[in-house]
Biopython code that builds the backbone (N, CA, C, O; Angstrom):
import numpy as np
from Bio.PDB.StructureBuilder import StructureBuilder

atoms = [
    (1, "UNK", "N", (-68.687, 5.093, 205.121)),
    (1, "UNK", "CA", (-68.421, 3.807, 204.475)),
    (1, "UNK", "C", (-67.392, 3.074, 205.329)),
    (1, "UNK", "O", (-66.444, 3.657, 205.854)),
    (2, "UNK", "N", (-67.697, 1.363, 205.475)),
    (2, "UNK", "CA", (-66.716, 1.072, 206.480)),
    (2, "UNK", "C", (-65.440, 0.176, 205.607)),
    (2, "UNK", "O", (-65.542, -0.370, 204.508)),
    (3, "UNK", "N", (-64.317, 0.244, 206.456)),
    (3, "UNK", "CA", (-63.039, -0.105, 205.901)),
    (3, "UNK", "C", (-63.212, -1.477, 205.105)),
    (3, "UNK", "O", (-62.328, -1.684, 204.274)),
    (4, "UNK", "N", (-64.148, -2.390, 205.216)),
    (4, "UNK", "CA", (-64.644, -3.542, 204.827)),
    (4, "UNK", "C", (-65.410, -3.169, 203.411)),
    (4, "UNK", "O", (-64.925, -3.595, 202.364)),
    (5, "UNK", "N", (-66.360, -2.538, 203.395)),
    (5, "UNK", "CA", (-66.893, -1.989, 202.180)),
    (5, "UNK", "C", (-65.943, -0.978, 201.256)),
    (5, "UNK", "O", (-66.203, -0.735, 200.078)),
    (6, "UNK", "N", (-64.711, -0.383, 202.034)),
    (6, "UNK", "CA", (-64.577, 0.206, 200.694)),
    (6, "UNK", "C", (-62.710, -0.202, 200.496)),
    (6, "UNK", "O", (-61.738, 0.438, 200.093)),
    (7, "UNK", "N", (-62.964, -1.851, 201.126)),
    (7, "UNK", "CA", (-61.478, -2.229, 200.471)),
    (7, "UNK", "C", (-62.474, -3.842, 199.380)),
    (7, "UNK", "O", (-61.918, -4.577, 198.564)),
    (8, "UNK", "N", (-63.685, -3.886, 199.725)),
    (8, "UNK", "CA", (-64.184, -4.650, 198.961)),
    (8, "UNK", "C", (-64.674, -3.828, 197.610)),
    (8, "UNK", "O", (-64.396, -4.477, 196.601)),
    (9, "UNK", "N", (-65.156, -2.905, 197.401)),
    (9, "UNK", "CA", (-65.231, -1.958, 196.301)),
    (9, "UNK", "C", (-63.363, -1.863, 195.524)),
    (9, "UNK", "O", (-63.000, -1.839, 194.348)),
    (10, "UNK", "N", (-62.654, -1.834, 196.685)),
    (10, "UNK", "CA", (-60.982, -1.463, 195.428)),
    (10, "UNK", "C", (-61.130, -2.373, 195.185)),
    (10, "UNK", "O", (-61.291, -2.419, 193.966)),
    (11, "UNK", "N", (-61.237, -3.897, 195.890)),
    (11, "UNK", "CA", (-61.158, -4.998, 195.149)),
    (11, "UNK", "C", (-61.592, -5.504, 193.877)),
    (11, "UNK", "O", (-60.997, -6.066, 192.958)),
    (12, "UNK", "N", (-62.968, -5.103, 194.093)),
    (12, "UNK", "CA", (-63.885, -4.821, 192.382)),
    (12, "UNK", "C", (-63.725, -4.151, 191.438)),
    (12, "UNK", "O", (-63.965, -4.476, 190.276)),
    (13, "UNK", "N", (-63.122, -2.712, 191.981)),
    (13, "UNK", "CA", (-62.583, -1.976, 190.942)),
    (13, "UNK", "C", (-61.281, -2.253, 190.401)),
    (13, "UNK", "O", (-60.734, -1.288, 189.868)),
    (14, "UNK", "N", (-60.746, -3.183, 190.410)),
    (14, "UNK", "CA", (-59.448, -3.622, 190.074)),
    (14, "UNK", "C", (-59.254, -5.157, 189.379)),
    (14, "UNK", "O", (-58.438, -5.560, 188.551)),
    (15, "UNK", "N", (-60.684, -6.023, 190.286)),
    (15, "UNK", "CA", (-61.067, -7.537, 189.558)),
    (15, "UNK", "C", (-61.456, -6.985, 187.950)),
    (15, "UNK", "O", (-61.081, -7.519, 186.907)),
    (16, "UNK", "N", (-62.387, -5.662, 188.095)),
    (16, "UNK", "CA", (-63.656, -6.069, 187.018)),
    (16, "UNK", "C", (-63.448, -5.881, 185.524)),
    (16, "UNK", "O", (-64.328, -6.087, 184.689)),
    (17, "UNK", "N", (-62.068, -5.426, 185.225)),
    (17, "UNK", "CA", (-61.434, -5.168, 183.883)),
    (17, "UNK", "C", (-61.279, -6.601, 183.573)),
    (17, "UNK", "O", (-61.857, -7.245, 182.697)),
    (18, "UNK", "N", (-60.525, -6.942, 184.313)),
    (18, "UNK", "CA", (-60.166, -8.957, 184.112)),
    (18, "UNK", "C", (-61.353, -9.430, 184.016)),
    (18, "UNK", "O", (-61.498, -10.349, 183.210)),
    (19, "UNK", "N", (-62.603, -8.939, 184.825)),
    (19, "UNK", "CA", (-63.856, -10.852, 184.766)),
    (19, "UNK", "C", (-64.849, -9.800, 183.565)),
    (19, "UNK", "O", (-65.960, -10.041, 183.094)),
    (20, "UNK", "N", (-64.063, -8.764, 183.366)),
    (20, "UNK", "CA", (-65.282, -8.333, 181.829)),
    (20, "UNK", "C", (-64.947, -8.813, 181.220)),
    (20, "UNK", "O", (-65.823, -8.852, 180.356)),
    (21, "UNK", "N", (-63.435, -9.846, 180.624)),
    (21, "UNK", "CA", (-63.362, -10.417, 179.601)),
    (21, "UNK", "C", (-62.907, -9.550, 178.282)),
    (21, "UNK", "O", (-62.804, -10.076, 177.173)),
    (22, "UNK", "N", (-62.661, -8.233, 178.517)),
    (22, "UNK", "CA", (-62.031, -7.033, 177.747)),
    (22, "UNK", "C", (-60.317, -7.473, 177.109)),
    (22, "UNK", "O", (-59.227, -7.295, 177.651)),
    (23, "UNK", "N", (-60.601, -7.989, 175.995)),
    (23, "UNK", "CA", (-59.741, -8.671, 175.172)),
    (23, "UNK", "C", (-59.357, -7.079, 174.037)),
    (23, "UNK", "O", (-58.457, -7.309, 173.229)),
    (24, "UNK", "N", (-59.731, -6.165, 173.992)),
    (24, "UNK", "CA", (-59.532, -5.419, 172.867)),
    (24, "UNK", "C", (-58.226, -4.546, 172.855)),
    (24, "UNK", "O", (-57.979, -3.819, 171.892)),
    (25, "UNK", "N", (-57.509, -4.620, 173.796)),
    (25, "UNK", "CA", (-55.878, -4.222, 173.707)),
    (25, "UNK", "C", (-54.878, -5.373, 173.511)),
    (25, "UNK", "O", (-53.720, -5.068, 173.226)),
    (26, "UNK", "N", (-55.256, -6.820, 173.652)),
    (26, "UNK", "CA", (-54.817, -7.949, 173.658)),
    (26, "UNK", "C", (-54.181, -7.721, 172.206)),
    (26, "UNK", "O", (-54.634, -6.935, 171.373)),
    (27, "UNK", "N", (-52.882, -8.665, 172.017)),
    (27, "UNK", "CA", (-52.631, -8.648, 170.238)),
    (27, "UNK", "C", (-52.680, -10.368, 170.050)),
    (27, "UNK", "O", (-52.147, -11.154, 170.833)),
    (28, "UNK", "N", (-53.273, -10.658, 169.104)),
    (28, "UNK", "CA", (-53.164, -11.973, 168.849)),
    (28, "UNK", "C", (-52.573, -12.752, 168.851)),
    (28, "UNK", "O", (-51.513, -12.373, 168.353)),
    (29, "UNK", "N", (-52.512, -13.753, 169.112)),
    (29, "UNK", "CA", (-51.358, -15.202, 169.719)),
    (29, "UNK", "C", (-50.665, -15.044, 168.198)),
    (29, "UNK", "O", (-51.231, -14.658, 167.175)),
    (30, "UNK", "N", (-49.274, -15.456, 168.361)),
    (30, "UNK", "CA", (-48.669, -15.992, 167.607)),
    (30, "UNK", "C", (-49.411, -17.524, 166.474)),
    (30, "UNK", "O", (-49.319, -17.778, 165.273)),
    (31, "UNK", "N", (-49.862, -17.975, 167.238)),
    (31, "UNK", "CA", (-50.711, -19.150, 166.729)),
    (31, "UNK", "C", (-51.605, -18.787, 165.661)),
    (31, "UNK", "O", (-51.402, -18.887, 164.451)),
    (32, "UNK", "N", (-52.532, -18.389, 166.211)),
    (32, "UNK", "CA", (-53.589, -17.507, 165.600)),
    (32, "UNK", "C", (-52.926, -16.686, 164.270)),
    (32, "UNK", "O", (-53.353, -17.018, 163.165)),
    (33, "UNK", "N", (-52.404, -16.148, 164.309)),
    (33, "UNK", "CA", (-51.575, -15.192, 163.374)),
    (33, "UNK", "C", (-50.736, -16.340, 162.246)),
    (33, "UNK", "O", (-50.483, -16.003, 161.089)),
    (34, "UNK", "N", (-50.519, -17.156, 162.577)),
    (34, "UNK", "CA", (-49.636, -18.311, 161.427)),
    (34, "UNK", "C", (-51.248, -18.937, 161.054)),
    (34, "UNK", "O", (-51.529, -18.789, 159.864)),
    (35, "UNK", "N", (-52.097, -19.461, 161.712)),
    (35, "UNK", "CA", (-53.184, -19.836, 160.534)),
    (35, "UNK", "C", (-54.140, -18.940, 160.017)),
    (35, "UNK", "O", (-55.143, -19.221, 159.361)),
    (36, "UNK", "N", (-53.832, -18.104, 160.288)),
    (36, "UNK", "CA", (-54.338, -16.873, 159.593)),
    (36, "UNK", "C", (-53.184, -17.091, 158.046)),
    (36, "UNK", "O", (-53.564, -17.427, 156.924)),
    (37, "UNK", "N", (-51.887, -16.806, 158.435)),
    (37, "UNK", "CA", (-51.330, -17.029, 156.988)),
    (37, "UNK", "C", (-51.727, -18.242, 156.124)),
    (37, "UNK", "O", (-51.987, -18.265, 154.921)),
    (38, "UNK", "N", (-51.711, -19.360, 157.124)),
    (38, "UNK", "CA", (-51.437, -20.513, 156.134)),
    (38, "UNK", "C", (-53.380, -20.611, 155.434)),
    (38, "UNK", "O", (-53.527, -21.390, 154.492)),
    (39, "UNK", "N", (-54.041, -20.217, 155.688)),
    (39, "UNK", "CA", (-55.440, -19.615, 155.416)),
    (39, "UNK", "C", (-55.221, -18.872, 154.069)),
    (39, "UNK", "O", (-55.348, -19.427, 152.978)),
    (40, "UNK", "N", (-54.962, -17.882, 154.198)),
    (40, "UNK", "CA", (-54.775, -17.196, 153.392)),
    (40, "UNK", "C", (-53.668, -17.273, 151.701)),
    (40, "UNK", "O", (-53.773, -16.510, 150.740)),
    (41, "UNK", "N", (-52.694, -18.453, 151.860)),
    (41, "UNK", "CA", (-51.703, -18.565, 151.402)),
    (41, "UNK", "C", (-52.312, -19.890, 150.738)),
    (41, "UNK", "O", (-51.776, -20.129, 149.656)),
    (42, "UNK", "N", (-53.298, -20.812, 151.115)),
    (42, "UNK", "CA", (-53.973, -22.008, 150.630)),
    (42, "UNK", "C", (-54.988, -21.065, 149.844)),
    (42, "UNK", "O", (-55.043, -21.325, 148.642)),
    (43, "UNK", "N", (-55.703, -20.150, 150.224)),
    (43, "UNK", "CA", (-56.515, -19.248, 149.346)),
    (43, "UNK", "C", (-56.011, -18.883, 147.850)),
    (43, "UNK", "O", (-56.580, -19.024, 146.767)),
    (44, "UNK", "N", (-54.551, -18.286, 148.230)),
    (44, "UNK", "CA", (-53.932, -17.889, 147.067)),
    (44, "UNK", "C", (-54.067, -18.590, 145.779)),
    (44, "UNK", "O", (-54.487, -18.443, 144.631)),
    (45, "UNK", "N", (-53.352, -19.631, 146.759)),
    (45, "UNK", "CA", (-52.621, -20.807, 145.752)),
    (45, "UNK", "C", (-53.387, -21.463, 144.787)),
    (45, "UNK", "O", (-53.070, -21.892, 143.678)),
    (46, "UNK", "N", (-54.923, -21.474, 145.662)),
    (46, "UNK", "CA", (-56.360, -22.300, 144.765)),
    (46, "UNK", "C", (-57.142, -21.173, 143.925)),
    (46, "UNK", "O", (-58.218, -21.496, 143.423)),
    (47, "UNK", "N", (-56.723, -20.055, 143.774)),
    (47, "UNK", "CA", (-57.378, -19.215, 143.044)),
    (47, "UNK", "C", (-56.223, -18.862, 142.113)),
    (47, "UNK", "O", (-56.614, -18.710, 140.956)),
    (48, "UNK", "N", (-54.908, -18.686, 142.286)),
    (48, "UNK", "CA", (-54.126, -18.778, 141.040)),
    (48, "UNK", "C", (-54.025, -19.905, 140.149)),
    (48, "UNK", "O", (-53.884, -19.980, 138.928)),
    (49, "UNK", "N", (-54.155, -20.937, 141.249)),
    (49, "UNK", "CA", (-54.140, -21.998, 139.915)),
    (49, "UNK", "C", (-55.263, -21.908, 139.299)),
    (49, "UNK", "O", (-55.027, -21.827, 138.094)),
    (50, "UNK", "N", (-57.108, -21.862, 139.655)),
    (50, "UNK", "CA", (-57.987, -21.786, 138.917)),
    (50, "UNK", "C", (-58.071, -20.522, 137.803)),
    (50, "UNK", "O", (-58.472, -20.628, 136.644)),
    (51, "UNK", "N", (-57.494, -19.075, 138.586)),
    (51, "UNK", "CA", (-57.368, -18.064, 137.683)),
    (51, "UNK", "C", (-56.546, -18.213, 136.477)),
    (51, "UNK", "O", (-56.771, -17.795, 135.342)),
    (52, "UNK", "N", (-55.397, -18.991, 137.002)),
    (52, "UNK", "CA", (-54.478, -19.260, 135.548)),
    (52, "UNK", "C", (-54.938, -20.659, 134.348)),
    (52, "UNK", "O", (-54.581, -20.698, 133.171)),
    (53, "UNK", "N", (-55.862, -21.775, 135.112)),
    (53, "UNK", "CA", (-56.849, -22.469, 134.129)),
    (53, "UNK", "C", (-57.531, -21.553, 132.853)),
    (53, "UNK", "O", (-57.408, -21.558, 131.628)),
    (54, "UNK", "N", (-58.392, -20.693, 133.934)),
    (54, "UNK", "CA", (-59.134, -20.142, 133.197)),
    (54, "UNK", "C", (-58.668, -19.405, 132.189)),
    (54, "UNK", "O", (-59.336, -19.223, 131.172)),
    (55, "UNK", "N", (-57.506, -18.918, 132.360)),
    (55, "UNK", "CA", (-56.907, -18.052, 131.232)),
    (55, "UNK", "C", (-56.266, -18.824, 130.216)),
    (55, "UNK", "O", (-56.585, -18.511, 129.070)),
    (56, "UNK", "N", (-55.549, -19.632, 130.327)),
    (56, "UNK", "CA", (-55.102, -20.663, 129.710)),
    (56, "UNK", "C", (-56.170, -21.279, 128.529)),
    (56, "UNK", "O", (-56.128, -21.190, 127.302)),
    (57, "UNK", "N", (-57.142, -21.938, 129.438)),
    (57, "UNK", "CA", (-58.328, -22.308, 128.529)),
    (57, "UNK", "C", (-58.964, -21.564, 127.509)),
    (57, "UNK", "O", (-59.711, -21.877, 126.582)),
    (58, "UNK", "N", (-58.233, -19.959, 128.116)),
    (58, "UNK", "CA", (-58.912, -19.037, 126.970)),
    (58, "UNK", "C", (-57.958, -18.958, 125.592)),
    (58, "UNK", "O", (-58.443, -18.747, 124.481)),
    (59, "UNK", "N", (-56.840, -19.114, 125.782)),
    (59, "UNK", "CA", (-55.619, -19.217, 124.672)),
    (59, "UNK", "C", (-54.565, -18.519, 125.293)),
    (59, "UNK", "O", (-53.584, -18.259, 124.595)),
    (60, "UNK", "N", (-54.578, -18.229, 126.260)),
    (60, "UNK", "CA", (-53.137, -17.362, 127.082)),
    (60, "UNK", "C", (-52.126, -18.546, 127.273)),
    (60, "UNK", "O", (-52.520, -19.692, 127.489)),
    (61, "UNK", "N", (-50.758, -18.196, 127.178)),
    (61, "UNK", "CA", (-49.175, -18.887, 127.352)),
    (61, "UNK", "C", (-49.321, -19.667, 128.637)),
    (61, "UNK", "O", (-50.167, -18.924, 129.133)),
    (62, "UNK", "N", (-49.174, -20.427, 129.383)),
    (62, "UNK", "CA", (-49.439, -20.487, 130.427)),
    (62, "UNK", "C", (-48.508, -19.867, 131.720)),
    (62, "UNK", "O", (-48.822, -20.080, 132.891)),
    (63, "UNK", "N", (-47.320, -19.069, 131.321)),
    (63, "UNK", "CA", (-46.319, -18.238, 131.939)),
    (63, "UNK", "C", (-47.373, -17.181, 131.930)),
    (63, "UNK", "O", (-47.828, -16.750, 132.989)),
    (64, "UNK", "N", (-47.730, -16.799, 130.895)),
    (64, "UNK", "CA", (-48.943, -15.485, 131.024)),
    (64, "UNK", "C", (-49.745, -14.980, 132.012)),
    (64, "UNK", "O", (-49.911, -13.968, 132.694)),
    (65, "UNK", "N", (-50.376, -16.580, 131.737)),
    (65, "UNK", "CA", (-51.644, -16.991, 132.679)),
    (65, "UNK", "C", (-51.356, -16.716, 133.630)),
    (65, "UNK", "O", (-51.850, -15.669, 134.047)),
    (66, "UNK", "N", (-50.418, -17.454, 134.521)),
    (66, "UNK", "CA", (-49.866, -17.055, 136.078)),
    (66, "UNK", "C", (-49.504, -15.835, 136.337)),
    (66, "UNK", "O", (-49.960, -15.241, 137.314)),
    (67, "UNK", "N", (-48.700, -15.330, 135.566)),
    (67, "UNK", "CA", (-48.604, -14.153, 135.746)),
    (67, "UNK", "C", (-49.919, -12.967, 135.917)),
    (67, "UNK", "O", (-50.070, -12.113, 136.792)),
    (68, "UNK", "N", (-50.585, -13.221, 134.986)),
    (68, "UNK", "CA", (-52.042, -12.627, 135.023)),
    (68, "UNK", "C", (-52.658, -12.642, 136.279)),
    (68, "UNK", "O", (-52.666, -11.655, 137.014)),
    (69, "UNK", "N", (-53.224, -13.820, 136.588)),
    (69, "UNK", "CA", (-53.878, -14.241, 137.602)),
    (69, "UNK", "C", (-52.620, -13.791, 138.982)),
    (69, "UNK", "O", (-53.129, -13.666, 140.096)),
    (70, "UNK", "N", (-51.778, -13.670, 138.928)),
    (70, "UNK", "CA", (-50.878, -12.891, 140.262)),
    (70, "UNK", "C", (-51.057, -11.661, 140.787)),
    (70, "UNK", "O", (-51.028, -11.191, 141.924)),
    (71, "UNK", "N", (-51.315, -11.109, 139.328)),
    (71, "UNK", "CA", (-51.340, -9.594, 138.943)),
    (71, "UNK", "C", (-53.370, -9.091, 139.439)),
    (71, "UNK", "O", (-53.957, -8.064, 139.778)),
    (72, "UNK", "N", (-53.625, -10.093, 139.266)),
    (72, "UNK", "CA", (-55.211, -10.085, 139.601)),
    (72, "UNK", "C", (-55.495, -10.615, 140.816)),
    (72, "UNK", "O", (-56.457, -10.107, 141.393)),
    (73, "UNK", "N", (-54.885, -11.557, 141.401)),
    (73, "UNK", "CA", (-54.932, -11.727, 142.567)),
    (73, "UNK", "C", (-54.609, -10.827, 143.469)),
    (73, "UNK", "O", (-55.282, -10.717, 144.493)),
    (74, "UNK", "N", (-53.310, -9.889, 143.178)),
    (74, "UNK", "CA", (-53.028, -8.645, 144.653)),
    (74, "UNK", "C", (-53.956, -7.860, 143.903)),
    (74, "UNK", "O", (-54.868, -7.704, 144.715)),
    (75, "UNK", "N", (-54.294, -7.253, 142.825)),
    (75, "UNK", "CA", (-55.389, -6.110, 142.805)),
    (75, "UNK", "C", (-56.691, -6.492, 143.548)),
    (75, "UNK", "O", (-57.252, -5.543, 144.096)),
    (76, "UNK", "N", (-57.292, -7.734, 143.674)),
    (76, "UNK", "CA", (-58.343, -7.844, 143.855)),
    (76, "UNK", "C", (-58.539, -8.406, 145.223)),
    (76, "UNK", "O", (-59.613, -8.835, 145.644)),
    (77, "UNK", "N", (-57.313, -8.364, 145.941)),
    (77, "UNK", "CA", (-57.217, -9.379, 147.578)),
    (77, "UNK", "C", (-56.127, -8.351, 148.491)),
    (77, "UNK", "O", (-55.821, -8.461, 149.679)),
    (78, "UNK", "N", (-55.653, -7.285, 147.445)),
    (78, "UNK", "CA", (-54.881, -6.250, 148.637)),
    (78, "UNK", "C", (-55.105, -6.499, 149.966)),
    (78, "UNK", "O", (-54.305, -6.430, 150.899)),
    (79, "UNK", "N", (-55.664, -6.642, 149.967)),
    (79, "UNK", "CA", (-56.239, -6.353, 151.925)),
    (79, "UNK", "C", (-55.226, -7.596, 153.062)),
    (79, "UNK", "O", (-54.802, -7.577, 154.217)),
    (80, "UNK", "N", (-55.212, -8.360, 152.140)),
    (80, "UNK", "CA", (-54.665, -9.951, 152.805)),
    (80, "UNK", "C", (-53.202, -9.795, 152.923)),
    (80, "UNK", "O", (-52.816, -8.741, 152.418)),
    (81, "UNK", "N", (-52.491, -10.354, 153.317)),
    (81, "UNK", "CA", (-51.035, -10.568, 153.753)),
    (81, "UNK", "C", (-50.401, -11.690, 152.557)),
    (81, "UNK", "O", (-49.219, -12.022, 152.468)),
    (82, "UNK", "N", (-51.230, -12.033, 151.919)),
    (82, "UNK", "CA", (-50.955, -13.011, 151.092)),
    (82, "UNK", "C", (-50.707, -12.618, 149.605)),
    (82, "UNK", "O", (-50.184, -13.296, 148.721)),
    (83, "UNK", "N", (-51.273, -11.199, 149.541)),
    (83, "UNK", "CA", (-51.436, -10.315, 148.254)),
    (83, "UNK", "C", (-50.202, -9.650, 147.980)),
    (83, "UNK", "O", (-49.957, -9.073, 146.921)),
    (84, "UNK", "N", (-49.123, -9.780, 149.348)),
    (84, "UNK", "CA", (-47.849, -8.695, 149.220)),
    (84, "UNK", "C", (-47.168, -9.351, 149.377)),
    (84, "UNK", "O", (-46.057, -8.892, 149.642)),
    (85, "UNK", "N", (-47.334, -11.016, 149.328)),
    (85, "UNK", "CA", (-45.549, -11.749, 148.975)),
    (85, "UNK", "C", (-45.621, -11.758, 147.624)),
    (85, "UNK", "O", (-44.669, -12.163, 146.958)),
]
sb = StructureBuilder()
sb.init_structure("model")
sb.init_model(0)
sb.init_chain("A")
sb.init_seg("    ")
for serial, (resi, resn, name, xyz) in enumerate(atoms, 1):
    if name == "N":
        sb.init_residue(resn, " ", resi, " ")
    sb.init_atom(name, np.array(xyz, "f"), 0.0, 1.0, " ", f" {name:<3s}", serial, name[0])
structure = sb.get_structure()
């Protein structure tokens, strides 16, 4: 193999992690990660208030209600970042 072919091979073996586009050790932008919250935190907010309507409308206090629907919101959305403020 000549010195030309196998400093053009290190070259490739060293480009080809970068031009694969191999993002899966990467951690997500800061950016990305705040509308992810504010996503999630507009989610909240429109399902507690509808969850606490609905309870309300049923004859619940409306301190209840919210409370209810809080209490139903992290059981049923654990997974989210929005479920543990």
């Amino acid at each position: 193999m000549s010195a030309h072919s196998r400093c053009s091979l290190a070259l490739l073996l060293v480009l080809l992690p970068a031009l694969a586009g191999c993002t899966a050790f990467k951690k997500r932008p800061a950016e990305a990660q705040a509308i992810t919250t504010q996503v999630e935190e507009s989610f909240k907010l429109r399902w507690v208030e509808r969850r606490t309507a609905e309870l309300s409308g049923q004859g619940v206090a409306q301190d209840e209600a919210r409370r209810r629907a809080l209490v139903e919101f992290r059981e049923k959305y654990e997974f989210t970042g929005a479920a543990h403020e």
